[in-house]
FISEMI-333438 format. One record per residue: x, y, z of N, C-alpha, C, O in turn; chain; residue in three letters. Coordinates in Angstrom, 3 decimals, padded with zeros to 6 digits. Last residue first. Layout:
<rs>
nc1,nc2,nc3,cac1,cac2,cac3,cc1,cc2,cc3,oc1,oc2,oc3,kette,rest
X,Y,Z,X,Y,Z,X,Y,Z,X,Y,Z,A,ALA
...
</rs>
This chain:
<rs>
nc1,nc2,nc3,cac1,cac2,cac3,cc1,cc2,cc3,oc1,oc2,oc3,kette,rest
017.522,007.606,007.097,018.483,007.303,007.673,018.656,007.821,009.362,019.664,007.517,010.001,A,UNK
014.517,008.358,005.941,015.126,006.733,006.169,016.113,006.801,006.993,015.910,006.047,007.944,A,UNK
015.130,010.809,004.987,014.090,010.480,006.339,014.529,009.242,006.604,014.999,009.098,007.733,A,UNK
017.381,010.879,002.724,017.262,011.692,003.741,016.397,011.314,005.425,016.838,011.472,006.563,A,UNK
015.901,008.606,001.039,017.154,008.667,001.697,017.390,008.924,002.716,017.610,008.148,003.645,A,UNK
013.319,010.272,000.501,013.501,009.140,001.096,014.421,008.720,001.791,014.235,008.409,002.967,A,UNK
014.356,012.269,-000.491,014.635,012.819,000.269,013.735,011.812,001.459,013.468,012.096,002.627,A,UNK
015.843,011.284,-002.980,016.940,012.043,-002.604,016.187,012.231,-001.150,017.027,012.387,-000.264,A,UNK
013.313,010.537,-004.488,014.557,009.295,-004.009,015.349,009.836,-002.474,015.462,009.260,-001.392,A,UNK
012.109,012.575,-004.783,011.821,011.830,-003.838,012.707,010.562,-003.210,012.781,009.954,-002.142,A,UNK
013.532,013.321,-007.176,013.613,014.383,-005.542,012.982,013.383,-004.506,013.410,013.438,-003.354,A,UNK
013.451,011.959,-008.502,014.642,012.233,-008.084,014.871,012.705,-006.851,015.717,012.654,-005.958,A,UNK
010.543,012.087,-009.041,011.233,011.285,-009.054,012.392,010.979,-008.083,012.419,010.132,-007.190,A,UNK
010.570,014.871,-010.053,010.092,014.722,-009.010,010.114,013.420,-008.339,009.771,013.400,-007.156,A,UNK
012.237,014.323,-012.497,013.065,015.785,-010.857,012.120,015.115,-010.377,012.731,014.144,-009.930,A,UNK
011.040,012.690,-014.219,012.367,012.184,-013.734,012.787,013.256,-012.632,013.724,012.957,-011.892,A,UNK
008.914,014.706,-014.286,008.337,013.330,-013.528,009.928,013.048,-013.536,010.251,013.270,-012.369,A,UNK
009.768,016.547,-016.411,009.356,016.558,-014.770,008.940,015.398,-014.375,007.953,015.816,-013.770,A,UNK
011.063,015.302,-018.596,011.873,015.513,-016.904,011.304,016.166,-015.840,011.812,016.403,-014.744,A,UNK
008.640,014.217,-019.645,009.771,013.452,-018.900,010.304,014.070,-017.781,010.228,013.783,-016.586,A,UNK
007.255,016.959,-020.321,006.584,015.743,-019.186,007.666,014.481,-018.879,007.478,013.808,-017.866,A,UNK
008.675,017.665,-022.008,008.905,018.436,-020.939,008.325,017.213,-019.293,008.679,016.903,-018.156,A,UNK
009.111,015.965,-023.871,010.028,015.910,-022.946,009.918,016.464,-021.774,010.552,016.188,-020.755,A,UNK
006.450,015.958,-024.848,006.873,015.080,-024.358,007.832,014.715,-023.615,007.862,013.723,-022.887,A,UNK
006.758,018.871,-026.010,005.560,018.361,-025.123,006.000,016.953,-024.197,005.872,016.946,-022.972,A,UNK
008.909,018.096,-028.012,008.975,019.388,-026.738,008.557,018.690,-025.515,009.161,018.195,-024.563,A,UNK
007.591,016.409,-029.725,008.642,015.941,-028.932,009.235,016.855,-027.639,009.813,016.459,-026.628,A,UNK
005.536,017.912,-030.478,005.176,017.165,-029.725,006.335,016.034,-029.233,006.087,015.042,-028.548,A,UNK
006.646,020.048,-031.503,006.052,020.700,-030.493,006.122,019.376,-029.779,006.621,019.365,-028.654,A,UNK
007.829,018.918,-034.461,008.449,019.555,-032.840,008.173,019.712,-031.992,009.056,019.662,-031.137,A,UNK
005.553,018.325,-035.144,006.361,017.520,-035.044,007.323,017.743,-034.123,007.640,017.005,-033.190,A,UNK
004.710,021.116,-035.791,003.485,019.719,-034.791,004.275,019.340,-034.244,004.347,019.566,-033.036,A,UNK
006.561,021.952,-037.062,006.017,022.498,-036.435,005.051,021.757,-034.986,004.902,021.928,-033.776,A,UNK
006.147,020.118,-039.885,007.595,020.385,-038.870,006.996,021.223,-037.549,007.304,020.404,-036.683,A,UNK
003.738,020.554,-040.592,004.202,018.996,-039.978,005.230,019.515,-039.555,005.263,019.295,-038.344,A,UNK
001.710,023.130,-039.597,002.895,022.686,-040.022,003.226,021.542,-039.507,003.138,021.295,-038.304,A,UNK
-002.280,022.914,-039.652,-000.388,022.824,-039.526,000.221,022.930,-040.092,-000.067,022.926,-041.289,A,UNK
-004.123,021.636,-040.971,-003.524,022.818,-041.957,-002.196,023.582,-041.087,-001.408,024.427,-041.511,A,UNK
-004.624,018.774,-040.048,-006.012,019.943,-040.404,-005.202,021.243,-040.652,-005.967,022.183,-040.437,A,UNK
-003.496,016.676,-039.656,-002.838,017.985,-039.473,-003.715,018.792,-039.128,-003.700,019.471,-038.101,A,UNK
-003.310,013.681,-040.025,-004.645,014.741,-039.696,-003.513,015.956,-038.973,-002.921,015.884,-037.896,A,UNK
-001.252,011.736,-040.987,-003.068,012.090,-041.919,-004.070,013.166,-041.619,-005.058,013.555,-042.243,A,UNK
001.166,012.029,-039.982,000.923,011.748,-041.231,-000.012,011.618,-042.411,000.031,011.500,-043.636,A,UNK
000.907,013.448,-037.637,001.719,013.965,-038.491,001.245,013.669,-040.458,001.095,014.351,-041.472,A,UNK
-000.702,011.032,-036.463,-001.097,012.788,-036.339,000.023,013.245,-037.539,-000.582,013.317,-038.609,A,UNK
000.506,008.870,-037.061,-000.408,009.060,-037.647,-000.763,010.151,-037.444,-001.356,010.576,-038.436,A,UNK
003.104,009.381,-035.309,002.817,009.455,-036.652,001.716,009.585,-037.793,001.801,010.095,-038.910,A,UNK
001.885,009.242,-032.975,002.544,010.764,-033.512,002.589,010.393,-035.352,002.177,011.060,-036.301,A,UNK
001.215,006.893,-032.640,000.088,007.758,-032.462,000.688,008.834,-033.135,-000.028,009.418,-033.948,A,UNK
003.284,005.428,-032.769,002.302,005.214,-033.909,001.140,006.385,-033.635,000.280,006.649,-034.476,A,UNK
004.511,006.435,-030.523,005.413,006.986,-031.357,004.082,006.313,-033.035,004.170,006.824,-034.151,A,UNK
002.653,005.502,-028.421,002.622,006.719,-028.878,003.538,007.133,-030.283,003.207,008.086,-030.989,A,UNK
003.279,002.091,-029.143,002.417,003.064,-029.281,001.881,004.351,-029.283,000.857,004.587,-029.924,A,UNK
006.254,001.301,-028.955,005.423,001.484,-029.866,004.282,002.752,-030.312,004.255,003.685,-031.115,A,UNK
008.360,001.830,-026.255,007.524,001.519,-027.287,007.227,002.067,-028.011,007.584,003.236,-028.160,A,UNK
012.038,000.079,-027.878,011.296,001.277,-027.158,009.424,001.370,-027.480,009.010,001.087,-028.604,A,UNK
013.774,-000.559,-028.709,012.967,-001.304,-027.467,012.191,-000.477,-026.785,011.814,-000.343,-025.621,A,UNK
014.823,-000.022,-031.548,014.989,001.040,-030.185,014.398,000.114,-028.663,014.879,000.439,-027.577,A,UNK
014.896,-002.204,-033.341,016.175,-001.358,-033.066,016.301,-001.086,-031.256,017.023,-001.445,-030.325,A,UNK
012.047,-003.598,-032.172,013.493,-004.515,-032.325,014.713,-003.559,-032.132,015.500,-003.733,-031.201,A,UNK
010.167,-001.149,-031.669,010.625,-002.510,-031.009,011.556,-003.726,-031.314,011.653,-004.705,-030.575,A,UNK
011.121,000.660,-033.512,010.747,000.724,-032.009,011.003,-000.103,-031.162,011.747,-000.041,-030.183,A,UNK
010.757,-000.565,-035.873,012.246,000.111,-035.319,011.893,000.246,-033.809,012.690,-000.224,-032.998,A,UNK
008.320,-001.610,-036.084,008.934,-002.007,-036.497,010.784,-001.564,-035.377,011.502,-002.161,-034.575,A,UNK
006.666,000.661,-035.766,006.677,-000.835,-034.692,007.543,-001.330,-034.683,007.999,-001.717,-033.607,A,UNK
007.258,001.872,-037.809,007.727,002.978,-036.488,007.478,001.676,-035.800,008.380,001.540,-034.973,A,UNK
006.571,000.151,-040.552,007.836,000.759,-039.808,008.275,001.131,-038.591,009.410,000.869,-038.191,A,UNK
003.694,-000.013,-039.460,004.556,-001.203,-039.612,006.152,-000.455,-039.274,006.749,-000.459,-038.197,A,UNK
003.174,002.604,-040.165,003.155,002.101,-038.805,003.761,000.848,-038.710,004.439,000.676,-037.697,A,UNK
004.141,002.559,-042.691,003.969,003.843,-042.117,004.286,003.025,-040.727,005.423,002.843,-040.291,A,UNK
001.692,001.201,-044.028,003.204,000.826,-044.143,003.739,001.650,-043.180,003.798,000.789,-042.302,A,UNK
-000.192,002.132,-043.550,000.021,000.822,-042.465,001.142,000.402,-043.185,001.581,-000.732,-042.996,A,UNK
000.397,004.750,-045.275,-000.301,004.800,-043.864,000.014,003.621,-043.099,000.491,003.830,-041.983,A,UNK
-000.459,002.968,-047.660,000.852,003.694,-046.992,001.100,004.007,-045.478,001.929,003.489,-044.729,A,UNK
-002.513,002.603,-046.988,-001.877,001.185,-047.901,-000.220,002.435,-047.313,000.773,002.237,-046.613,A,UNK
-004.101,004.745,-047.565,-004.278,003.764,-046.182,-003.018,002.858,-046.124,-002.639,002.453,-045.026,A,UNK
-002.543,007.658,-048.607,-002.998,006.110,-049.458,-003.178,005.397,-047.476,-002.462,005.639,-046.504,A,UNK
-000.591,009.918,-050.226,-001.320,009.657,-049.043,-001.918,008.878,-049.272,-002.222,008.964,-050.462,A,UNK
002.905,009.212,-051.065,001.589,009.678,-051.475,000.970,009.281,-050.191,001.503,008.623,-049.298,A,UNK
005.834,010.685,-049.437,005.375,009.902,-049.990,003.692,010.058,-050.474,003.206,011.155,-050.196,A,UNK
006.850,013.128,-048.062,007.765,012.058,-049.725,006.923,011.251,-049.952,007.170,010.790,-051.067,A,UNK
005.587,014.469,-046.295,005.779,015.175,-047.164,006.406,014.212,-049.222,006.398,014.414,-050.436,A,UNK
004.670,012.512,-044.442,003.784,013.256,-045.220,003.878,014.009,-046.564,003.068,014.206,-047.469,A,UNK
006.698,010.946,-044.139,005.775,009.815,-044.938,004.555,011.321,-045.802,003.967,011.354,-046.883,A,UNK
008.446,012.618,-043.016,008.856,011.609,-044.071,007.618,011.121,-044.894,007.611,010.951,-046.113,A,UNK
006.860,013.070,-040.550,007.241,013.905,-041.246,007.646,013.422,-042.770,007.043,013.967,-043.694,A,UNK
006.607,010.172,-039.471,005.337,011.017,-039.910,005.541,012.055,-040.788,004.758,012.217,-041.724,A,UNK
009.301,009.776,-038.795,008.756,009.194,-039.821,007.120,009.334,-040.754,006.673,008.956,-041.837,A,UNK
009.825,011.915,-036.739,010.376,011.662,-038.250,010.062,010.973,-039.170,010.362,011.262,-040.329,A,UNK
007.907,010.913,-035.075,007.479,012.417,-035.576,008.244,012.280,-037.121,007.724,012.423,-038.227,A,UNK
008.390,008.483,-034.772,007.123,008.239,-035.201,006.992,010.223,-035.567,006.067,010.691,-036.229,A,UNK
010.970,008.917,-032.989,010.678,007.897,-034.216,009.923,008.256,-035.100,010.372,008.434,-036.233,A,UNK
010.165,010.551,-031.112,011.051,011.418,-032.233,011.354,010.213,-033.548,011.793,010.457,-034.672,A,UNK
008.924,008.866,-029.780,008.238,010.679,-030.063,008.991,010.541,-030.965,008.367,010.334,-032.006,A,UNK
010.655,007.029,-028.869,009.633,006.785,-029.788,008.677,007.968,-030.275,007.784,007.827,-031.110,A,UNK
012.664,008.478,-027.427,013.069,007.922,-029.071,011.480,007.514,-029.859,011.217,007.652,-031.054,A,UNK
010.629,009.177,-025.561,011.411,010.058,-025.868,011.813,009.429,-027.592,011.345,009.855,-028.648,A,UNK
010.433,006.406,-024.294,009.750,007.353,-024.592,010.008,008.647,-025.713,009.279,008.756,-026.700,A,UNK
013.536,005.923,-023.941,012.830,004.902,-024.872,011.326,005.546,-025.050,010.850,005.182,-026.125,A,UNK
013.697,007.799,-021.447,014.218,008.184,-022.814,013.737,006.912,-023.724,013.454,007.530,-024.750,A,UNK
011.567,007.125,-019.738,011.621,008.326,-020.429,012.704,008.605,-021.292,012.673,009.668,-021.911,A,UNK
012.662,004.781,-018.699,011.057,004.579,-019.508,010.885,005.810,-020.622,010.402,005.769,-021.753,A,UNK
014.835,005.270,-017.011,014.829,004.163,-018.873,013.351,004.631,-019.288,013.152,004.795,-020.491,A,UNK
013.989,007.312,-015.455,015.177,006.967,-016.647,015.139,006.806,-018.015,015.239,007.330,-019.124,A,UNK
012.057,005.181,-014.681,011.621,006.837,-014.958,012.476,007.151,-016.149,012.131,007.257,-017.326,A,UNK
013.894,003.307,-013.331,012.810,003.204,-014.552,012.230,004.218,-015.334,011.952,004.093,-016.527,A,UNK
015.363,005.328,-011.307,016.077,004.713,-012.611,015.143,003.810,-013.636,015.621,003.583,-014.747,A,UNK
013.395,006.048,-009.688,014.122,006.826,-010.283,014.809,006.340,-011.786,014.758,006.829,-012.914,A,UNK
010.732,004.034,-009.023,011.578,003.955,-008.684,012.433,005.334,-010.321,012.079,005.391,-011.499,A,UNK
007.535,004.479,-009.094,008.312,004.938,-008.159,010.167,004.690,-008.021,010.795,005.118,-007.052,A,UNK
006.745,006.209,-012.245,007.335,004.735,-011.223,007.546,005.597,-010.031,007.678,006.814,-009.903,A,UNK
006.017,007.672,-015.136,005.681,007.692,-013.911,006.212,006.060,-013.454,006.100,005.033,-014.125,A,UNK
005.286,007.736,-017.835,007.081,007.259,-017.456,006.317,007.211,-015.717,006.281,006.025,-015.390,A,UNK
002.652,008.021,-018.311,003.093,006.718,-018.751,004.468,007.186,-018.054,004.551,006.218,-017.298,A,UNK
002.605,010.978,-017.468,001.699,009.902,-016.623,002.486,008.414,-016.770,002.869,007.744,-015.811,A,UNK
004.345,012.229,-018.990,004.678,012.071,-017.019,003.787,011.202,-016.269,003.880,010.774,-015.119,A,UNK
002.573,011.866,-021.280,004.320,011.708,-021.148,004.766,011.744,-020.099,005.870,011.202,-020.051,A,UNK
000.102,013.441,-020.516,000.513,011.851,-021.315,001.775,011.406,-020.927,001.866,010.452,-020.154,A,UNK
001.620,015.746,-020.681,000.706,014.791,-019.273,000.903,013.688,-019.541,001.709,012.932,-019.000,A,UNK
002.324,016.418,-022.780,003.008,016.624,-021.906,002.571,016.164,-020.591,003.235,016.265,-019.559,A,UNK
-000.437,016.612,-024.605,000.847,015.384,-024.484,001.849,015.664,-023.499,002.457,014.599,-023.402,A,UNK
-001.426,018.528,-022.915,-002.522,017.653,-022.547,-001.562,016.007,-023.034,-001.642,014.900,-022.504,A,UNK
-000.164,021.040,-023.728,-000.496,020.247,-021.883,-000.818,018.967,-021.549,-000.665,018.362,-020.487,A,UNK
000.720,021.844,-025.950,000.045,021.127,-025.674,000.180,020.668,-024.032,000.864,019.743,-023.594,A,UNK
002.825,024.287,-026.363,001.973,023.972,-027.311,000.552,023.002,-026.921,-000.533,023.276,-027.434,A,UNK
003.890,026.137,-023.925,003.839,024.889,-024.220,002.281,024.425,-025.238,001.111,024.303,-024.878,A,UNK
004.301,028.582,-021.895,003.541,028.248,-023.069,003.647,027.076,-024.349,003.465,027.321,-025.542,A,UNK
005.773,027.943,-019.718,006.591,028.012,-021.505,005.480,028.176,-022.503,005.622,027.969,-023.708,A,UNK
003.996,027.923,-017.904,005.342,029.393,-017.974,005.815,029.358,-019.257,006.200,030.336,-019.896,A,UNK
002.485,025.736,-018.729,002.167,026.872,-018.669,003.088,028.093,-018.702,002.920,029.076,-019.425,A,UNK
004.979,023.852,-018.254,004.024,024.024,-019.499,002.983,025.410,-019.830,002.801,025.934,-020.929,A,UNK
005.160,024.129,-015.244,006.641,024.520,-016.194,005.586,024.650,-018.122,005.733,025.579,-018.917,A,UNK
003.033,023.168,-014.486,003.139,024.541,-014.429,004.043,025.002,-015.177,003.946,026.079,-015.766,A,UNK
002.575,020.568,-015.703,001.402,021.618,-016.073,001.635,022.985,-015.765,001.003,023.912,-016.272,A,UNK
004.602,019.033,-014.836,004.744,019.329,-015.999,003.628,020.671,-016.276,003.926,021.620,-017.000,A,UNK
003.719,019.557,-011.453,005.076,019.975,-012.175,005.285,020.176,-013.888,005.915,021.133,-014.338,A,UNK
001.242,017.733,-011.918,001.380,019.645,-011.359,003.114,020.018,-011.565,003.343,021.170,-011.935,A,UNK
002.373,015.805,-012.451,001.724,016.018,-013.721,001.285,017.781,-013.048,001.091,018.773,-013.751,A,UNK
004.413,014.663,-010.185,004.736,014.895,-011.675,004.036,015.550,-012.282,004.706,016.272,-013.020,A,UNK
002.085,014.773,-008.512,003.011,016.203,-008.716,004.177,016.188,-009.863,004.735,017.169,-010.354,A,UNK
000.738,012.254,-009.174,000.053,013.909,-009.103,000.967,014.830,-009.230,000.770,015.748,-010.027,A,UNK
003.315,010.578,-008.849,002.399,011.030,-010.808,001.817,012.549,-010.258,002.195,013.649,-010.659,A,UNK
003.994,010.778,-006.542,005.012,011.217,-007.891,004.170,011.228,-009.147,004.391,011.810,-010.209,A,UNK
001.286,009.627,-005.368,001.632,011.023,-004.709,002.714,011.601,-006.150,002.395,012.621,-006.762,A,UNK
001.142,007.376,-006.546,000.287,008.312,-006.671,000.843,009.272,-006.455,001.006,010.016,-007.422,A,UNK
003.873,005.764,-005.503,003.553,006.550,-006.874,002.620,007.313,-007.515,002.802,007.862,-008.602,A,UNK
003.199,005.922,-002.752,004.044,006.722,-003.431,004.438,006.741,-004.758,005.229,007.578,-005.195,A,UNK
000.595,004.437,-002.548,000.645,005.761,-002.036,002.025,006.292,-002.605,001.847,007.434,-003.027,A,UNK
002.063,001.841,-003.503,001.321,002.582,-004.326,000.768,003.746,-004.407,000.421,004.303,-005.449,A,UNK
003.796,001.669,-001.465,004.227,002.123,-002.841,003.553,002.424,-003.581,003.915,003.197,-004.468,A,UNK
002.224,001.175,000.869,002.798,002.598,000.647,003.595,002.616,-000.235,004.388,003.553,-000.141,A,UNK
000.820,-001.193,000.000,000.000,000.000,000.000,000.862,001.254,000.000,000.521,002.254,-000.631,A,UNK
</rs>
């Protein structure tokens, strides 16, 4: 019960940490920058770590390859699940990283813009995503650091 009280407690103020630093930056989206501190969320520091940069490669998988697919190639369904075959593809054998948001970015990039900029999206939502990493990896950190601290 008090690990699961302490990863509640590091997601809520992970996600009031990404929402205020998102707000001061005016941060394109709040709402992937949550996404991104909710899923890395652990209680332990060094999964946070790993979860948030294999997070992180799969934003910037599925943005480059959304970007790629919108601008070089034709628009077609038949492309599209070529498209995602790829980003599964590298994700999970190259990168081990997952899958599924980095297929979500792509398909935003690659069929529904509604009159964006794909470079533009594409950036924002690796921004968005980092910002929600390293706040959940400080609040994380900070709790390691001050577990330590009371424990001893």
């Amino acid at each position: 019960m008090l690990e699961n009280f302490k990863l509640s407690l590091i997601t809520g103020l992970s996600i009031l940490t990404t929402l205020a630093i998102g707000t001061f930056l005016h941060i394109n989206s709040l709402f992937y920058a949550s996404i991104a501190a909710v899923v890395v969320s652990q209680s332990c520091h060094k999964k946070v770590i790993q979860l948030g940069v294999k997070r992180l490669y799969g934003t910037i998988v599925g943005a480059l390859m959304g970007l790629f697919f919108f601008h070089y190639l034709p628009h077609s369904i038949y492309i599209y699940s070529l498209g995602i075959f790829l980003v599964v593809f590298i994700c999970s054998n190259f990168l081990k990283a997952p899958s599924n948001m980095a297929g979500i970015v792509f398909l935003a990039i690659s069929t529904n813009l509604g009159g964006m900029s794909s470079s533009f999206y594409a950036f924002h939502r690796i921004m968005d995503t980092g910002i929600g990493i390293i706040s959940t990896v400080f609040v994380t950190v900070a709790f390691k650091f001050l577990d330590d601290k009371f424990s001893k």
